[in-house]
C-alpha positions in Angstrom: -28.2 130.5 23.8 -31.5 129.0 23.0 -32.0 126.1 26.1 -35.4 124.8 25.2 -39.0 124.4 26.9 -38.3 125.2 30.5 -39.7 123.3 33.5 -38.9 122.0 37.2 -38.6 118.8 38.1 -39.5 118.4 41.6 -38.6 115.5 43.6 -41.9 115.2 45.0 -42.3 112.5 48.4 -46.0 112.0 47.6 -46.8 111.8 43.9 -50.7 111.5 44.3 -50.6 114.0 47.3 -48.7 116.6 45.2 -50.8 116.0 41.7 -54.0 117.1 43.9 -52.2 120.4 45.6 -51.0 121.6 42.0 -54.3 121.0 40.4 -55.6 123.6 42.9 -53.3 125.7 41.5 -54.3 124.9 37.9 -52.4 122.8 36.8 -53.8 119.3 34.8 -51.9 116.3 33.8 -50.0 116.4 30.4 -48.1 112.8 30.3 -46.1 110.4 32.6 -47.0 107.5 34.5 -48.3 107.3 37.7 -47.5 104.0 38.0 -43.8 104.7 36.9 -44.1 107.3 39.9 -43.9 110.3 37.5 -46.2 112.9 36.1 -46.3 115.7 34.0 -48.4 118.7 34.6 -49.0 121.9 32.6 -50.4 125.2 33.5 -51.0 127.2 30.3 -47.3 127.4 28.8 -46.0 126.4 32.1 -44.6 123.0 33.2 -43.8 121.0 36.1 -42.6 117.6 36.7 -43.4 115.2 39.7 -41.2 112.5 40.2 -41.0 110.2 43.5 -38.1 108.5 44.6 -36.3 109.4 41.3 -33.8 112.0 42.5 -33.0 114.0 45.6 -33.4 117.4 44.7 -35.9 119.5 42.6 -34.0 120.1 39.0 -34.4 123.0 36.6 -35.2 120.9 33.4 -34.4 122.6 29.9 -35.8 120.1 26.7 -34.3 121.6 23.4 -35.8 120.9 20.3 -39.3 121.1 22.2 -42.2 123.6 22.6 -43.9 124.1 25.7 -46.5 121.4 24.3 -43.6 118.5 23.9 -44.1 118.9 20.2 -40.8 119.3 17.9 -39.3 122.5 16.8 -38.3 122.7 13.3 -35.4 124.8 14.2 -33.1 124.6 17.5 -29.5 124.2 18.7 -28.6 120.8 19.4 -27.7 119.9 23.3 -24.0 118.9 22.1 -23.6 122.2 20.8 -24.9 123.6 23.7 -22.4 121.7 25.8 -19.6 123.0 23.8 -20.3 126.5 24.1 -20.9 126.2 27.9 -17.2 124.3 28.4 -15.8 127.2 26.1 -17.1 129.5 28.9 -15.2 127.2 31.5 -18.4 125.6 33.0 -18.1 122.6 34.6 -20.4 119.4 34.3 -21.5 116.7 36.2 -22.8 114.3 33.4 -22.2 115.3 30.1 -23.6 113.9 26.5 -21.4 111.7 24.2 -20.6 114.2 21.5 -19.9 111.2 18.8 -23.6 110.5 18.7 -26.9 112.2 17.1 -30.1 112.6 18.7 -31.6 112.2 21.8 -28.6 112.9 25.0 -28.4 114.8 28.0 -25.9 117.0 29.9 -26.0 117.9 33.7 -24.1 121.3 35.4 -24.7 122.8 38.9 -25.1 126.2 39.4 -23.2 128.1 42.4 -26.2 127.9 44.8 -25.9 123.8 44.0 -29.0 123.8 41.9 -28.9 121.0 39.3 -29.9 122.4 35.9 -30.8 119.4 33.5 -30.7 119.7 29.5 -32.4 116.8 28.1 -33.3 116.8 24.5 -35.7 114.3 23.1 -35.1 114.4 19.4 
């Protein structure tokens, strides 16, 4: 099962505060909006997301269709199909995407520890 670009989505209480920590760790800004109280950072291939007041917990964050640069991938598996093979292996969701469209959607599941684990494609 091909997921995607990989990164975490942290639900960050500082934005500014936590942009300076992970650029001592290397880390620059690669997209968001401050003022939208979001960032995007990158490390090499890696990837991080900062988002305040936007959700309660930190997120693992799967993007199919993307590369570790955002840019699109001629080839991947769609996150519907994704979603179908993941109910045929009797996991359970709590959001899932509207299979009757094309294109951008997004599906949520929980893993046993109660971690969310978003897939959000783009394209």
């Amino acid at each position: 099962m091909k997921l995607g670009n990989f990164s975490v989505s942290l639900a960050v209480k500082d934005l500014e505060a936590s942009k300076a920590f992970y650029e001592k760790l290397g880390f620059s800004v690669f997209g968001g909006d401050a003022s939208q109280n979001w960032l995007i950072m990158k490390n090499g291939e890696h990837n991080i997301g900062l988002f305040q007041g936007m959700f309660d917990k930190n997120i693992l964050t799967f993007n199919p269709g993307w590369d570790s640069n955002a840019e699109k991938l001629d080839s991947f598996t769609d996150v519907r199909d994704l979603q179908r093979q993941l109910k045929a292996e009797g996991v359970e969701f709590t959001n899932e995407a509207d299979e009757s469209t094309a294109g951008p959607a997004s599906f949520i599941v929980v893993d046993p520890d109660g971690n969310p684990i978003l897939v959000d494609q783009h394209v």
